[in-house]
Backbone as CSV, one residue per row, in Angstrom:
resi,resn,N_x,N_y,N_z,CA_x,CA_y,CA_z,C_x,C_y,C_z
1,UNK,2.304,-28.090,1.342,3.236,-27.109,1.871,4.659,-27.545,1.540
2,UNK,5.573,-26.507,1.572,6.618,-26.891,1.261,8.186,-25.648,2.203
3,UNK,9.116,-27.216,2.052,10.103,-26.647,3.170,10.776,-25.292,2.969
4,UNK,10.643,-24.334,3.367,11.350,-22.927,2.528,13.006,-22.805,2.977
5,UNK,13.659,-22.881,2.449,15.417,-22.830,2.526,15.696,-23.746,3.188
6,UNK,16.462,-23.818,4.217,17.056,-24.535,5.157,16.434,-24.194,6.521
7,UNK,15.546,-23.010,6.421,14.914,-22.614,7.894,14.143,-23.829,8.034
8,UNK,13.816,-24.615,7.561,12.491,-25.596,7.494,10.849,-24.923,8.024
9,UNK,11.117,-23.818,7.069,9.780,-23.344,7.425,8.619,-23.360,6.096
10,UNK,6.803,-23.687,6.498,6.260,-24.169,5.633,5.550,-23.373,5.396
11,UNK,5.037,-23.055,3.747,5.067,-22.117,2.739,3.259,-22.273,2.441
12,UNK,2.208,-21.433,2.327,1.275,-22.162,1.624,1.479,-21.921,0.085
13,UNK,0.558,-22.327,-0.628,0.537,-22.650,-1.873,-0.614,-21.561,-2.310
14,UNK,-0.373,-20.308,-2.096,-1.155,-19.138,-2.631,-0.583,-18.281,-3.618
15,UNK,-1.342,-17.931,-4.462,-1.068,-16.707,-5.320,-0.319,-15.595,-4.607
16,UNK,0.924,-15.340,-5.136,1.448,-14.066,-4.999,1.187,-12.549,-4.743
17,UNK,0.005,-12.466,-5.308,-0.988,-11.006,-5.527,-2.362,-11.313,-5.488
18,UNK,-2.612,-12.510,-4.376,-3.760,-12.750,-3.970,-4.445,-11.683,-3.456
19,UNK,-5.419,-10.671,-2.981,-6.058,-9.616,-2.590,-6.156,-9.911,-0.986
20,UNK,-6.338,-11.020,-0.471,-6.759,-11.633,0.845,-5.120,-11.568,1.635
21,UNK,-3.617,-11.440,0.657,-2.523,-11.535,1.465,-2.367,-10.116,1.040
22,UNK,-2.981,-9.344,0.295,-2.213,-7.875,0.020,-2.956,-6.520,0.257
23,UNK,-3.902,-6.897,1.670,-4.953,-5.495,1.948,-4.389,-4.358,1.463
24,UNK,-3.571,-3.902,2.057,-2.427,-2.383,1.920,-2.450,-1.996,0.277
25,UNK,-2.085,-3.045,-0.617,-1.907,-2.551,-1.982,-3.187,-1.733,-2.085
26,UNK,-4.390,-1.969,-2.379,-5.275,-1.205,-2.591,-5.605,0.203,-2.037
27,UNK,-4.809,0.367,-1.066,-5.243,1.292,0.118,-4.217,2.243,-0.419
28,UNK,-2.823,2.021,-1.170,-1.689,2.562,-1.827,-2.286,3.188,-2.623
29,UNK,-3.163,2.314,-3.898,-3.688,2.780,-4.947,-4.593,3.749,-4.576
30,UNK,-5.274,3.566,-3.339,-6.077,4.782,-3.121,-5.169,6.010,-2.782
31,UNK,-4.485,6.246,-2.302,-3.442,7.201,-1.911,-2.643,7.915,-2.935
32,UNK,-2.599,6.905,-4.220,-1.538,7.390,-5.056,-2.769,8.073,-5.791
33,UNK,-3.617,8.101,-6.303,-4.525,8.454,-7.112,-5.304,9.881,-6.303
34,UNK,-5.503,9.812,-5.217,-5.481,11.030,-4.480,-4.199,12.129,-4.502
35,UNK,-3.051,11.364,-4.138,-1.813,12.143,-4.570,-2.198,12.288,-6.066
36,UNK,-2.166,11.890,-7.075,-2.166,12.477,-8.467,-3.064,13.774,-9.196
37,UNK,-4.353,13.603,-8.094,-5.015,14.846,-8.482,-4.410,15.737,-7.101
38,UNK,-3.902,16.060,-6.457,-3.330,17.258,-5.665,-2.928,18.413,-6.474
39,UNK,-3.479,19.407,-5.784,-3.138,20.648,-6.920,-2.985,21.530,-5.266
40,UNK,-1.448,22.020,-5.722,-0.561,21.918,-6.949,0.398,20.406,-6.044
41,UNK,0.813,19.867,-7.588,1.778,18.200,-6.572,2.559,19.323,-5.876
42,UNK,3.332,18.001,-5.320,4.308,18.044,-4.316,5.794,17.914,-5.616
43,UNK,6.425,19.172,-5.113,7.838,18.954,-6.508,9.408,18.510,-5.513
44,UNK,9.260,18.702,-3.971,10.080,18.073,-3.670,9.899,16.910,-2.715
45,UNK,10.672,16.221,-1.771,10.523,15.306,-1.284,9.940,15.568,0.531
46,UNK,10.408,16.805,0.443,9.892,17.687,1.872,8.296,17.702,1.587
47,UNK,8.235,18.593,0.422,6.738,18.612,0.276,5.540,17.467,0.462
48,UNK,6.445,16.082,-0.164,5.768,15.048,-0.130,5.369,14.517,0.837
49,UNK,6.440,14.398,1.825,6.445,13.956,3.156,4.879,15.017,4.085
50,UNK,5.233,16.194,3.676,4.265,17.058,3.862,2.440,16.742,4.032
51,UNK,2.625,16.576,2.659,1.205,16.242,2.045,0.722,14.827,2.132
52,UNK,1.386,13.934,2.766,1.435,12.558,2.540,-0.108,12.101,3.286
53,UNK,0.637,12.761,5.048,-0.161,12.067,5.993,-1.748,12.673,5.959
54,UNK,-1.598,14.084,5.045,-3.702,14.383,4.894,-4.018,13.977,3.914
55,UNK,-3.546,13.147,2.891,-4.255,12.513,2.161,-4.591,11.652,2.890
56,UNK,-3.844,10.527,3.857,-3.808,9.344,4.142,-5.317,9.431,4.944
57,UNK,-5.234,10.818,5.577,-6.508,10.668,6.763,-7.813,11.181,5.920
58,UNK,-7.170,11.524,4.668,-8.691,11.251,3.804,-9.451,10.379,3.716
59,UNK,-8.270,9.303,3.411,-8.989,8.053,3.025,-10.460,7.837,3.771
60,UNK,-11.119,7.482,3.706,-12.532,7.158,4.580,-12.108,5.257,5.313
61,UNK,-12.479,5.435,6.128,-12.407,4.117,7.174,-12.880,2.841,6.357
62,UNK,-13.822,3.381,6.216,-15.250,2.249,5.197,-14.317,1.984,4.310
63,UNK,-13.706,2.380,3.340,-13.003,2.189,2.116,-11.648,1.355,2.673
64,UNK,-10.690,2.143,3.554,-9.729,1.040,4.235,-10.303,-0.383,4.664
């Protein structure tokens, strides 16, 4: 382990984009790829916000 800045706080020695520190990324990729087939997309940022949260509750549990 090692001292991080001056906080003296200790660091482990893991991969950056380990899968075990980054659950959520995958769960993104599921989301964005659901967003990509949406018909018709979302063309503004209202819309997005819109459409965001029923994809999200697509997702299936099992898969999160």
């Amino acid at each position: 382990m090692l001292a991080f800045s001056n906080n003296e706080m200790d660091l482990l020695l893991l991969p950056p984009l380990s899968p075990d520190l980054n659950p959520i990324e995958r769960v993104w990729g599921m989301l964005q790829n659901r967003l990509n087939s949406h018909d018709p997309h979302p063309r503004t940022a209202r819309e997005l916000r819109d459409i965001l949260p029923d994809l999200w509750h697509e997702i299936p549990q099992e898969q999160i």
